[in-house]
gemmi code that builds the backbone of each chain (N, CA, C; Angstrom):
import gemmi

chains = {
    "A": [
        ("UNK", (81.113, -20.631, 200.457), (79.726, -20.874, 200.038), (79.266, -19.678, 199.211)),
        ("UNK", (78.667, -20.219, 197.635), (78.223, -18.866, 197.257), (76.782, -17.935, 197.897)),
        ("UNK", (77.021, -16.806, 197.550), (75.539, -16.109, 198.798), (74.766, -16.414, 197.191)),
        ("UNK", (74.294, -16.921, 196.416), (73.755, -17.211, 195.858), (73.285, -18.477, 195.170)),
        ("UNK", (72.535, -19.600, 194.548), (72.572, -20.567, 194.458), (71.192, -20.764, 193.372)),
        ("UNK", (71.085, -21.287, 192.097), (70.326, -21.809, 191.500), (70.530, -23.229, 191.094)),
        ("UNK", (69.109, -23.416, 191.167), (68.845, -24.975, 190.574), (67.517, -25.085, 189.947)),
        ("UNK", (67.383, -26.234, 188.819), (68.686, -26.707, 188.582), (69.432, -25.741, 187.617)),
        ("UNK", (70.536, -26.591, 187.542), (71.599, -26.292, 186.617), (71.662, -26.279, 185.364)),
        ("UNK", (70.533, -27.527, 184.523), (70.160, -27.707, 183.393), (69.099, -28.322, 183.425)),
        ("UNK", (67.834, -27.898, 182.298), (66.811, -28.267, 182.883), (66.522, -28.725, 181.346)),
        ("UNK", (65.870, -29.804, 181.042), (65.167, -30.068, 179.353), (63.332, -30.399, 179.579)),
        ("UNK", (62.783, -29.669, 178.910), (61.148, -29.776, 178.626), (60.903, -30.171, 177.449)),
        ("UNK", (59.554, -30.838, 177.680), (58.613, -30.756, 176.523), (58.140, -29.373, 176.219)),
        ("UNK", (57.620, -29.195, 174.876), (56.559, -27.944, 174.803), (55.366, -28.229, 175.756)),
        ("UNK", (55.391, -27.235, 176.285), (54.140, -27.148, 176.583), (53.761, -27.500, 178.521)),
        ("UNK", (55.186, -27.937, 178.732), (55.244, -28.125, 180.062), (55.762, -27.206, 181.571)),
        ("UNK", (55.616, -27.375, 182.345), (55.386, -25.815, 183.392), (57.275, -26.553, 183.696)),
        ("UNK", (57.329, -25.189, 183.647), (59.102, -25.061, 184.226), (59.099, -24.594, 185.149)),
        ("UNK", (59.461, -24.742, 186.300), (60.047, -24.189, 187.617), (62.012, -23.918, 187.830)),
        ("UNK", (62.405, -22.588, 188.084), (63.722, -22.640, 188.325), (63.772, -22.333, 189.720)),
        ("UNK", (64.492, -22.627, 190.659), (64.627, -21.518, 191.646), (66.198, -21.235, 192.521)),
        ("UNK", (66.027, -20.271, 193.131), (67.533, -19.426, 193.473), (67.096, -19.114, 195.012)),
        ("UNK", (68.271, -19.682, 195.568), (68.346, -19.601, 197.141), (69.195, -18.696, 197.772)),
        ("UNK", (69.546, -17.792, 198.283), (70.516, -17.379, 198.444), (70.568, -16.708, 200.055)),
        ("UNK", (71.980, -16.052, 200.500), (71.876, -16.399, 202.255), (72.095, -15.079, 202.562)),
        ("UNK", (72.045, -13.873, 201.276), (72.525, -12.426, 202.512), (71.017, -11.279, 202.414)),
        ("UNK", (71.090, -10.377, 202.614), (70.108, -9.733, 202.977), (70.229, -8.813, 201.458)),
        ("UNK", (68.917, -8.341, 201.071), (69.053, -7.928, 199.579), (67.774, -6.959, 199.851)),
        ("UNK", (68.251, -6.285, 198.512), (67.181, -4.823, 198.105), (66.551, -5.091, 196.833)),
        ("UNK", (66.827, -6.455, 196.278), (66.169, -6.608, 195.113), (66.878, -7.910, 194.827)),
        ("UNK", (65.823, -8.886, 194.101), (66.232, -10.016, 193.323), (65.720, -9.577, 191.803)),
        ("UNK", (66.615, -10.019, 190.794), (66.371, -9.966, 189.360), (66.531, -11.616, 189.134)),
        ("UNK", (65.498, -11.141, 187.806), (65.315, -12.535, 187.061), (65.713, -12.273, 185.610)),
        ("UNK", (66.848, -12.581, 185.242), (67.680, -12.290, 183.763), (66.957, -13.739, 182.390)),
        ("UNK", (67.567, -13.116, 181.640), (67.137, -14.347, 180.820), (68.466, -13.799, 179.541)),
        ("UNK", (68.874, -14.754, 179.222), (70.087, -14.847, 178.218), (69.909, -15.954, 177.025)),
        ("UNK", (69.419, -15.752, 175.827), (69.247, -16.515, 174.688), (70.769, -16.699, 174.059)),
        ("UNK", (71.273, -17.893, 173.724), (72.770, -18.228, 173.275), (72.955, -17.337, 171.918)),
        ("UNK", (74.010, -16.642, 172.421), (75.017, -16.240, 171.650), (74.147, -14.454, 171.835)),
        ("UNK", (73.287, -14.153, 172.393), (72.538, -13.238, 172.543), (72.590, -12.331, 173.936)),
        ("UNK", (72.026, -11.227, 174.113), (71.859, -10.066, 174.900), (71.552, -10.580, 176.145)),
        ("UNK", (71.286, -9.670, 177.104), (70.937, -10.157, 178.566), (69.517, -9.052, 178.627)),
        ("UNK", (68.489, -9.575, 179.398), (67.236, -8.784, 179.485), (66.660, -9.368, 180.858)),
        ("UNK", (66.196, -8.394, 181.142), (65.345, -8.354, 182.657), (64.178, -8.670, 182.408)),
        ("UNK", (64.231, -9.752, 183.321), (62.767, -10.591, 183.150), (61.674, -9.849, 184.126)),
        ("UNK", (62.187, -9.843, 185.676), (61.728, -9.466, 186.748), (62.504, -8.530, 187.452)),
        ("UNK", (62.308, -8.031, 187.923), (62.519, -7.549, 189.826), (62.265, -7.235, 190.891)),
        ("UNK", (61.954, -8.220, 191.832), (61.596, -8.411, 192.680), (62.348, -8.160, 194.111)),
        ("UNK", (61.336, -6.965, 194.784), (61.674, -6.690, 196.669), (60.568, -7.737, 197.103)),
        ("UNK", (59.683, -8.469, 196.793), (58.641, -8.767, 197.688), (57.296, -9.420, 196.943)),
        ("UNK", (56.621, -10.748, 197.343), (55.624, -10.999, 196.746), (55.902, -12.081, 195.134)),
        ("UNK", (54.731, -11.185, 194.495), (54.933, -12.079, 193.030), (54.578, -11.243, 192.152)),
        ("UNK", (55.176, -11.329, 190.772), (54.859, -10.859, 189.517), (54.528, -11.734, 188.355)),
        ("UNK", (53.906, -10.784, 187.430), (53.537, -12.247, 186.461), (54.149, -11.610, 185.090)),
        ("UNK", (54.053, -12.064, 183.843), (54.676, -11.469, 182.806), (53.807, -12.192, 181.681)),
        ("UNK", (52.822, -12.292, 181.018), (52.436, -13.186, 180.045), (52.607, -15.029, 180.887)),
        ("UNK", (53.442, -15.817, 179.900), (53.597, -17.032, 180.708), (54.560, -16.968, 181.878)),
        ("UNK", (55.236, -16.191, 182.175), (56.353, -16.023, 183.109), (55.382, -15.371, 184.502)),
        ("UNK", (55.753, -16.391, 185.885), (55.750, -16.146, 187.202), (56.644, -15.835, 187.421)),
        ("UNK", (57.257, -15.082, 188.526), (58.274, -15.039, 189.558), (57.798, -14.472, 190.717)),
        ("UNK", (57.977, -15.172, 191.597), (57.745, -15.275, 193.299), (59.789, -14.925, 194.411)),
        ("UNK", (59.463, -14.523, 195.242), (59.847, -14.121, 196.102), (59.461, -14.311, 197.706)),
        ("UNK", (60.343, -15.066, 198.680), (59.753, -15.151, 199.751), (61.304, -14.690, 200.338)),
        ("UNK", (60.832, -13.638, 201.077), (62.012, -12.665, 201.605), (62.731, -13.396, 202.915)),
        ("UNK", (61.657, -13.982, 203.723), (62.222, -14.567, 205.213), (63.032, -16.130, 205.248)),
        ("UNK", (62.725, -16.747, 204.048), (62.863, -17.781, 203.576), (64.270, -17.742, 202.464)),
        ("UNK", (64.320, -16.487, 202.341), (65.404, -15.950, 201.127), (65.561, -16.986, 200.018)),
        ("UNK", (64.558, -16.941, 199.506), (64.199, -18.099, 197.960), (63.023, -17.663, 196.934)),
        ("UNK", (63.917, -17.866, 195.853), (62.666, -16.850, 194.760), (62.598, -18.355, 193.881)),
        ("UNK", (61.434, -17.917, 192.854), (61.131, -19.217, 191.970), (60.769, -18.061, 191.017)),
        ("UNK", (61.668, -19.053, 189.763), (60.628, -18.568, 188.075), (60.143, -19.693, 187.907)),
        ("UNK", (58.635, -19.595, 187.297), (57.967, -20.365, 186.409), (57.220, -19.660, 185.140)),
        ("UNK", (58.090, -20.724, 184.355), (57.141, -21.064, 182.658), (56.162, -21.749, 182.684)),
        ("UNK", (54.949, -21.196, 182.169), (54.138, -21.954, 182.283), (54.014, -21.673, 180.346)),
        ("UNK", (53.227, -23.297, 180.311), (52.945, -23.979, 178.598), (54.346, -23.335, 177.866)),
        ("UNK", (55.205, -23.727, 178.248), (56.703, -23.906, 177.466), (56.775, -24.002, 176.474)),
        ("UNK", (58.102, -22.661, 175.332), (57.772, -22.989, 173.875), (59.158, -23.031, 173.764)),
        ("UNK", (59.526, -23.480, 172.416), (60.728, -23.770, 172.148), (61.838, -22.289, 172.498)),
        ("UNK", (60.870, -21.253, 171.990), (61.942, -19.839, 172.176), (62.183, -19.611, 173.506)),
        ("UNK", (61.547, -20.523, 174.510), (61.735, -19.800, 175.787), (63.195, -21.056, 176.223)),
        ("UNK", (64.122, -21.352, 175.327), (65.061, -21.910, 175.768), (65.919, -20.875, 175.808)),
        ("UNK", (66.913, -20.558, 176.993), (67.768, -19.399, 177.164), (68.270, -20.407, 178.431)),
        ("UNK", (69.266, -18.892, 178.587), (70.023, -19.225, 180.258), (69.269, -18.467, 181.283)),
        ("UNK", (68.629, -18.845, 182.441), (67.891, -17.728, 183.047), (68.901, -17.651, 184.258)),
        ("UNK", (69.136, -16.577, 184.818), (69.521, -16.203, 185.752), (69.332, -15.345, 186.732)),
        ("UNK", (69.333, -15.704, 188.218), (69.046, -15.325, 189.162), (70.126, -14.257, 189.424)),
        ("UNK", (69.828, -12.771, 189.865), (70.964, -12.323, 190.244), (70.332, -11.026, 191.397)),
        ("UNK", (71.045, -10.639, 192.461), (70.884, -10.094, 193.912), (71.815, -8.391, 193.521)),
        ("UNK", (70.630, -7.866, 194.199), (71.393, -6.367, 194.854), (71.254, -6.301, 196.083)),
        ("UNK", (72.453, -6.790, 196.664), (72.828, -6.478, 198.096), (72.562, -5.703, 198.933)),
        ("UNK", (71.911, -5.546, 200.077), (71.488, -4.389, 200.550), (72.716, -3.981, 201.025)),
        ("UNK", (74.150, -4.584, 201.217), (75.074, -4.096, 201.579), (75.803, -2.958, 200.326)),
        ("UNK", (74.702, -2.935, 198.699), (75.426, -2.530, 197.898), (74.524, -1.345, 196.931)),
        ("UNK", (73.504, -0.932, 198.516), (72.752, -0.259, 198.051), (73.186, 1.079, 197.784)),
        ("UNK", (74.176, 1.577, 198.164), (75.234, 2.749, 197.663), (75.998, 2.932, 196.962)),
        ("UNK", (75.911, 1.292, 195.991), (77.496, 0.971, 195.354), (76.763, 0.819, 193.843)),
        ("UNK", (75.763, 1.717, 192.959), (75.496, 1.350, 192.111), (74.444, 0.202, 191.837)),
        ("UNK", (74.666, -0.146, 190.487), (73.717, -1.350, 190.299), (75.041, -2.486, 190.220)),
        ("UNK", (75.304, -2.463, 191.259), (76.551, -4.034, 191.315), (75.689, -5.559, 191.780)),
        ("UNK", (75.126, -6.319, 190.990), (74.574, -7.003, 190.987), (76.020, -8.691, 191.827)),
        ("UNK", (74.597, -9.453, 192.362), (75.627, -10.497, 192.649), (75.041, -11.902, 191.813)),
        ("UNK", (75.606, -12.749, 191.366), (74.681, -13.684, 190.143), (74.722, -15.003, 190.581)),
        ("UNK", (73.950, -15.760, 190.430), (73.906, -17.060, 190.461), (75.000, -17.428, 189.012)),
        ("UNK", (74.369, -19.255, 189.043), (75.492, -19.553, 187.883), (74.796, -19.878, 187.027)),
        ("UNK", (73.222, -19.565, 187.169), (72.081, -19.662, 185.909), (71.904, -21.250, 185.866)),
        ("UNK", (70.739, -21.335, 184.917), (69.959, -22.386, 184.945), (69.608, -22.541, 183.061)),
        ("UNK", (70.252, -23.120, 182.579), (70.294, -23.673, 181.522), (68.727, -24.046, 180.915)),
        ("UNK", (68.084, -23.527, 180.039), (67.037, -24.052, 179.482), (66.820, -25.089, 178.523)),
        ("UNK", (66.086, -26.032, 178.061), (66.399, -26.268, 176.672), (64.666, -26.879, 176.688)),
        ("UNK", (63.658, -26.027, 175.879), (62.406, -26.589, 175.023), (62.198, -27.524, 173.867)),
        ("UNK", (62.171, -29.035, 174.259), (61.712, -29.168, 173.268), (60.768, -29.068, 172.088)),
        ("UNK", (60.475, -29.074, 170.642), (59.354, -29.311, 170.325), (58.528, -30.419, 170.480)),
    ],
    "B": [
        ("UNK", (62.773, 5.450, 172.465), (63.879, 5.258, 173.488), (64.995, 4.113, 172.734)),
        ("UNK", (66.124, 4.385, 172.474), (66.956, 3.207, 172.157), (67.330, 2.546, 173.523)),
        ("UNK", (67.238, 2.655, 174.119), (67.433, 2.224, 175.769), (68.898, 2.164, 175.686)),
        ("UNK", (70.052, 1.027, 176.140), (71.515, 0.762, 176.572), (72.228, 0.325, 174.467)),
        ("UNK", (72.613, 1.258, 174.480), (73.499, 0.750, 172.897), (74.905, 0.857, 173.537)),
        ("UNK", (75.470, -0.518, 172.819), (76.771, -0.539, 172.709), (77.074, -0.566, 171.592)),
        ("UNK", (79.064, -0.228, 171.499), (79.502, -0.252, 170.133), (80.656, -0.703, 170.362)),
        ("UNK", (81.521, -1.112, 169.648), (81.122, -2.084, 168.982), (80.549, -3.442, 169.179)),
        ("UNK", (79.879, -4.129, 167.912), (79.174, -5.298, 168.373), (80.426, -6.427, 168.561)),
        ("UNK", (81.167, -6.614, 167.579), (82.131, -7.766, 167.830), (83.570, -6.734, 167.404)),
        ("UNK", (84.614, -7.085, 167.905), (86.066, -6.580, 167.657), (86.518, -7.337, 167.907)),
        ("UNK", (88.386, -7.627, 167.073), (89.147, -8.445, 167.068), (90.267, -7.002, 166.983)),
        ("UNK", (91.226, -7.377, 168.316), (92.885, -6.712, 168.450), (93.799, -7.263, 168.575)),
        ("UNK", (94.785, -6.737, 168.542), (96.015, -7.368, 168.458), (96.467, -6.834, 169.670)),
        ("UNK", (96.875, -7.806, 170.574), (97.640, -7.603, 171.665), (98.367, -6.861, 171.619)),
        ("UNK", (98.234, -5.764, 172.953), (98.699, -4.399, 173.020), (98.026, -3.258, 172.232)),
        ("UNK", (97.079, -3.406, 172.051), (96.638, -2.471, 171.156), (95.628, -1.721, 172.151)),
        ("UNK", (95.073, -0.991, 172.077), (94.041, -0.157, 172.696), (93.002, 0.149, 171.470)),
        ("UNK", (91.544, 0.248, 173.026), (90.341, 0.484, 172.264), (89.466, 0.875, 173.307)),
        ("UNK", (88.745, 1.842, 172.916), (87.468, 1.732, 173.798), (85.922, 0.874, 173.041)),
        ("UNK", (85.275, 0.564, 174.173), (83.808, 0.073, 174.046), (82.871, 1.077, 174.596)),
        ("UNK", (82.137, 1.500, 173.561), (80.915, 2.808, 173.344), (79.664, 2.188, 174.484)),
        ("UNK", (79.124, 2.340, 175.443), (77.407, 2.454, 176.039), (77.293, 3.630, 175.993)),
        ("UNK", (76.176, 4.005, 175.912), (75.539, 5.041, 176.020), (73.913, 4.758, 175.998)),
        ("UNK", (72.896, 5.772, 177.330), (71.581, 5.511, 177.317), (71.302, 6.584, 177.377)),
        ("UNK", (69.883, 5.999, 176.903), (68.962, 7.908, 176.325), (67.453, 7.467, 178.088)),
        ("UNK", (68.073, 6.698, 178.633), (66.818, 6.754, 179.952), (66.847, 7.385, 180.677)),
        ("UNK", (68.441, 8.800, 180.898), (68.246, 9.270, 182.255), (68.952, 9.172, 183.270)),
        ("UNK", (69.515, 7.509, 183.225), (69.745, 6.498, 184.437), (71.043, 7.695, 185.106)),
        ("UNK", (70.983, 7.189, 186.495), (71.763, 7.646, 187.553), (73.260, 6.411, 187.217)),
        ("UNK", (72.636, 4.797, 187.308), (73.829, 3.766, 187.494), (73.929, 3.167, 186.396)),
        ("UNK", (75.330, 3.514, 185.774), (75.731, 2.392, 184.987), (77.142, 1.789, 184.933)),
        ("UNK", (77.042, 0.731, 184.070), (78.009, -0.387, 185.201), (78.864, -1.049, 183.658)),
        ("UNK", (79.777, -1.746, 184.116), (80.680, -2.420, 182.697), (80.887, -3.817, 183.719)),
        ("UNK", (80.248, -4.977, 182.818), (80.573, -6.463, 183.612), (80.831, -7.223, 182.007)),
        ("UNK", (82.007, -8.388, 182.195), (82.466, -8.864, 181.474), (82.064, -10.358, 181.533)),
        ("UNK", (81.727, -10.941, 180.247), (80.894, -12.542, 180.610), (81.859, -13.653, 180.083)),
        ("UNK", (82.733, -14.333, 180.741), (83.196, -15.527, 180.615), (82.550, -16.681, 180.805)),
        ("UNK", (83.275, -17.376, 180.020), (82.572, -19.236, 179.520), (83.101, -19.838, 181.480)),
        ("UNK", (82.435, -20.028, 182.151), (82.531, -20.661, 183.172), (82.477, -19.753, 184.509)),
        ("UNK", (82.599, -18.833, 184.472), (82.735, -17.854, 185.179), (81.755, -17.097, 185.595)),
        ("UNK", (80.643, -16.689, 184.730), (79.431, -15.795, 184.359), (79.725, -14.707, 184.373)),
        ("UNK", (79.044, -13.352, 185.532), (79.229, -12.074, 184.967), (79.819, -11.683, 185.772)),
        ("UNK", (81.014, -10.570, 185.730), (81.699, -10.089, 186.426), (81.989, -8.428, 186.560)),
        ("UNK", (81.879, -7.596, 187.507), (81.941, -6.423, 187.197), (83.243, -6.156, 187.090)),
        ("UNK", (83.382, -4.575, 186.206), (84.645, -4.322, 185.780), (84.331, -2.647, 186.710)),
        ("UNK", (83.579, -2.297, 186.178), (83.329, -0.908, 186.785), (82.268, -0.088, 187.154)),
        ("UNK", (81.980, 0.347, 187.622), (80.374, 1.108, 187.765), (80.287, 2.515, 187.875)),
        ("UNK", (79.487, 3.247, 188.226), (79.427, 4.494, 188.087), (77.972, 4.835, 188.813)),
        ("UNK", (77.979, 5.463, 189.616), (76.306, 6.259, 190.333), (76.421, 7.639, 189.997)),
        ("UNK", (76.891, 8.011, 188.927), (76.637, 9.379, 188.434), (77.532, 9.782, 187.681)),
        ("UNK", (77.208, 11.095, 187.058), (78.471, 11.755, 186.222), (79.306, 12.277, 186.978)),
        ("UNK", (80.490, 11.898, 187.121), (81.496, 12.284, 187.473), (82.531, 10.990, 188.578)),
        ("UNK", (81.384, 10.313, 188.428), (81.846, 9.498, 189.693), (81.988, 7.990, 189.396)),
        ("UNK", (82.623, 7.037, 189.531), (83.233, 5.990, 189.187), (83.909, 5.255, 190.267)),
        ("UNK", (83.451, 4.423, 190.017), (84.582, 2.981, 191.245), (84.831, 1.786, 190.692)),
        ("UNK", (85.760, 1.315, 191.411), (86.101, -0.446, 190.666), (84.919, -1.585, 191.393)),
        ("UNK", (85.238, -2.136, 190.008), (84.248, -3.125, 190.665), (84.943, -4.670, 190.864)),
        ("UNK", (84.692, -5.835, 190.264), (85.633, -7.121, 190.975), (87.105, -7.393, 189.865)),
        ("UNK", (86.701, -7.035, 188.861), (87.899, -7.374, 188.058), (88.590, -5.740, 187.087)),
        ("UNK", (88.897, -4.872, 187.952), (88.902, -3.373, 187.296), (90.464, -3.512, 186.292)),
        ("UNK", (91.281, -4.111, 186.753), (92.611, -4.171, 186.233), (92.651, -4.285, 184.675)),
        ("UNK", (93.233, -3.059, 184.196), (93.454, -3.325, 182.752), (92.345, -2.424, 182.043)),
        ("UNK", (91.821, -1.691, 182.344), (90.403, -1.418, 182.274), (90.587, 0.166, 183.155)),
        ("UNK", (89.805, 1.482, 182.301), (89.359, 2.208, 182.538), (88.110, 3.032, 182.000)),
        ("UNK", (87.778, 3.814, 183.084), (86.092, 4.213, 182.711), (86.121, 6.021, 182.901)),
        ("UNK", (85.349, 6.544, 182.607), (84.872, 7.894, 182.631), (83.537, 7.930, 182.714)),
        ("UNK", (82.962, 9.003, 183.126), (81.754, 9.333, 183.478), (81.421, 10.778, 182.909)),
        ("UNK", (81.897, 11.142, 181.876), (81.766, 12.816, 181.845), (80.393, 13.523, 181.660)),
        ("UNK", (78.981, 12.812, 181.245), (77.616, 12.790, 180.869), (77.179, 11.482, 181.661)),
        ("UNK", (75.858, 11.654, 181.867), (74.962, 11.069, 182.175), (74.405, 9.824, 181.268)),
        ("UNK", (74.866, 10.618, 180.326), (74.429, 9.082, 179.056), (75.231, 8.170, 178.494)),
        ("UNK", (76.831, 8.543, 178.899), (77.780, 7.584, 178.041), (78.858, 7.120, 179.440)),
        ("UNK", (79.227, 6.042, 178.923), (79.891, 5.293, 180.022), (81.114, 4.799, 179.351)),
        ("UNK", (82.171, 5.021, 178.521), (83.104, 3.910, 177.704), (83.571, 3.430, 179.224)),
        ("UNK", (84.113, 2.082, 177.876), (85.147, 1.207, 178.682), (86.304, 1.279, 177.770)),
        ("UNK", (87.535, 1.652, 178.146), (89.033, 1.781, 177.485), (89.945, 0.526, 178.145)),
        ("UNK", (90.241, -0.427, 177.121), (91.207, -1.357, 177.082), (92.645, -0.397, 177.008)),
        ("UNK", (93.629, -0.415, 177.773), (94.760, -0.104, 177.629), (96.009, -0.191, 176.552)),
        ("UNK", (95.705, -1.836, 176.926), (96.874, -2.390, 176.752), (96.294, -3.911, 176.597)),
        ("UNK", (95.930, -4.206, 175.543), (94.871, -5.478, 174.843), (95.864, -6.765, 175.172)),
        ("UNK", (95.318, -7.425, 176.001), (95.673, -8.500, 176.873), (94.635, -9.987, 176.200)),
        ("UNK", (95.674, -11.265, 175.289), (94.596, -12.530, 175.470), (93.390, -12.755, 176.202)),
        ("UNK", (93.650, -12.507, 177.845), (92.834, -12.597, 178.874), (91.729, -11.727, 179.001)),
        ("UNK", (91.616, -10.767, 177.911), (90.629, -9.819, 177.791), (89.573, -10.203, 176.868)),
        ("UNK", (89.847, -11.252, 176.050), (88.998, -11.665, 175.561), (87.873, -12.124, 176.073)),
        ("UNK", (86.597, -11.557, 175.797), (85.290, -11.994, 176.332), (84.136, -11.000, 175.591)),
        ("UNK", (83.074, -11.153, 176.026), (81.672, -10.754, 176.257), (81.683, -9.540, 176.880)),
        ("UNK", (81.413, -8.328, 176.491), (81.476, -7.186, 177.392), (79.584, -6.513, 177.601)),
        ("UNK", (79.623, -6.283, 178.588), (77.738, -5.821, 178.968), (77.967, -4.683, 179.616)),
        ("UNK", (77.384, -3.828, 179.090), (76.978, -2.336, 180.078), (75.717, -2.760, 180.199)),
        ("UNK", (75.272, -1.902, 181.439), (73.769, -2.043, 182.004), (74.037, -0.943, 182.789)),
        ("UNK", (72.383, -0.486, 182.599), (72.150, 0.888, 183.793), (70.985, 0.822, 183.912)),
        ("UNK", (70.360, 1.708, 185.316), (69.614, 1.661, 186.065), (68.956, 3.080, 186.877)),
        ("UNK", (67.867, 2.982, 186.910), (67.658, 4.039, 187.749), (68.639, 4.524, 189.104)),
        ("UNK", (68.386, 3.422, 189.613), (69.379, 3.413, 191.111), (69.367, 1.925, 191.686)),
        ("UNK", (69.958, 1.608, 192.795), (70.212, 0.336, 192.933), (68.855, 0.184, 193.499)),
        ("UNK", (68.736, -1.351, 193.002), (67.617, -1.725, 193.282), (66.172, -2.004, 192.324)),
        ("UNK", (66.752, -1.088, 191.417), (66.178, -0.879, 190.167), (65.852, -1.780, 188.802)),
        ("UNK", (64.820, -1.643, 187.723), (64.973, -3.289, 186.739), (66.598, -2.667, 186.036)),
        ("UNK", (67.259, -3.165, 186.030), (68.163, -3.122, 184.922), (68.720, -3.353, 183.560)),
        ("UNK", (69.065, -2.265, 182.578), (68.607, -2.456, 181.284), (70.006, -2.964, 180.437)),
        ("UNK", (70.458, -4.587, 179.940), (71.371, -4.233, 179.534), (71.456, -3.943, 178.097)),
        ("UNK", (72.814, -3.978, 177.894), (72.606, -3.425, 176.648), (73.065, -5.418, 175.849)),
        ("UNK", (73.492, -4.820, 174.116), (73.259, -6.290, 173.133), (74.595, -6.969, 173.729)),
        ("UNK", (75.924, -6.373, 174.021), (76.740, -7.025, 174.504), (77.640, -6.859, 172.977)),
        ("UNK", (79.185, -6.786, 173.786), (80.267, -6.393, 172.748), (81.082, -7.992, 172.652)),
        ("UNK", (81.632, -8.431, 171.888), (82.273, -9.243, 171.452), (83.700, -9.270, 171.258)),
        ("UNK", (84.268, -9.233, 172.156), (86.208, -8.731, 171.899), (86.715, -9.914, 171.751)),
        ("UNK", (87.899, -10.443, 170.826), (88.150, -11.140, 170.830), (90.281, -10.281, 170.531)),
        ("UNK", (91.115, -10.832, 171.535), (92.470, -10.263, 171.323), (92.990, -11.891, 170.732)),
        ("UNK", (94.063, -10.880, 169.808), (94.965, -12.565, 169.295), (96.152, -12.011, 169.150)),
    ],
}
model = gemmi.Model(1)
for chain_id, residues in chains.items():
    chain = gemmi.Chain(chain_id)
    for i, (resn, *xyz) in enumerate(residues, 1):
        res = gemmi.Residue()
        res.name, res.seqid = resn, gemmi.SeqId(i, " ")
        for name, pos in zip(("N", "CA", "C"), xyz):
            atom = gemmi.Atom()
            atom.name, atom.element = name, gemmi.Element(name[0])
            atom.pos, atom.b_iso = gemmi.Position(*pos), 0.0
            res.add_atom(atom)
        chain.add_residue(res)
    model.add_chain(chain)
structure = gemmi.Structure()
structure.add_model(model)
structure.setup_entities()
């Protein structure tokens, strides 16, 4: 079983419509990140989250630690916000070991106009 | 701040050949790390580092070596340029674990 898990897997919008992704995962952590990957392009940190919620312009991300399940939401969806977003964990078992991240298998965007 | 630069952006070798891949950050960071991105696979670490001088393997280290001699540069040295090396290469570093993490544009290797 992976200790990590996003869904969905591929997601298609209208402009302008609220996106929800979310990532479940089963081990004990010192941080959840929220990546975002545009095709053929860089990797960038959306979030990171120990606890609670953050906001970013249209971008939410929530965190519920006891429940071990985080959510991104887009809210009013534009075409550029089609990327790969990905969920990815720092282990509290890997809190000595660097930034060794553990990843989901991402969540496919695609905005329409 | 240029934050995480890599170099090169895309390369093409010829099997057996050797090369290194340039990161280097002007943030400071304590952790930085070398993970490789395959089509089905996603990201995988190759190596990491929590300081100058210090280095460990990470899930796929084989074929692959790292140095730490500064705080700001991290290469990754291909040996011995392997088909199977072909991929997506990402440095990223960090304050410390736990930290946002910054990666860099991502290298492009392609061996034939």
């Amino acid at each position: 079983k992976n200790e990590v898990e996003q869904s969905p897997q591929n997601l298609t919008a209208q402009e302008g419509e609220f996106i929800t992704i979310n990532c479940s995962y089963s081990v004990g952590i010192s941080a959840l990140h929220w990546l975002q990957q545009h095709p053929g392009g860089g990797i960038v940190s959306l979030f990171m989250l120990s606890s609670g919620k953050k906001k970013h312009g249209r971008l939410i991300a929530t965190i519920n630690i006891q429940e071990k399940h985080s959510s991104l939401h887009i809210t009013a969806s534009h075409p550029r916000d089609s990327a790969v977003y990905i969920c990815a964990l720092t282990l509290r078992s890997h809190k000595a070991a660097g930034n060794k991240l553990t990843f989901g298998g991402g969540t496919r965007v695609l905005v329409k106009p | 701040n240029a934050g995480v630069t890599q170099t090169p952006k895309f390369q093409v070798l010829k099997t057996g050949q050797s090369m290194t891949l340039q990161c280097a950050q002007d943030m400071n960071h304590e952790y930085m790390s070398w993970y490789r991105q395959d089509p089905g696979m996603g990201l995988r670490l190759i190596h990491y580092s929590v300081g100058a001088g210090i280095t460990d393997q990470g899930e796929v280290p084989n074929g692959y070596n790292v140095s730490r001699s500064t705080t700001e540069d991290f290469p990754l040295r291909l040996l011995s340029a392997a088909p199977s090396q072909t991929s997506v290469y990402f440095c990223a570093s960090s304050w410390t674990s736990g930290n946002t993490i910054y990666f860099g544009e991502g290298s492009w290797l392609t061996v034939v």
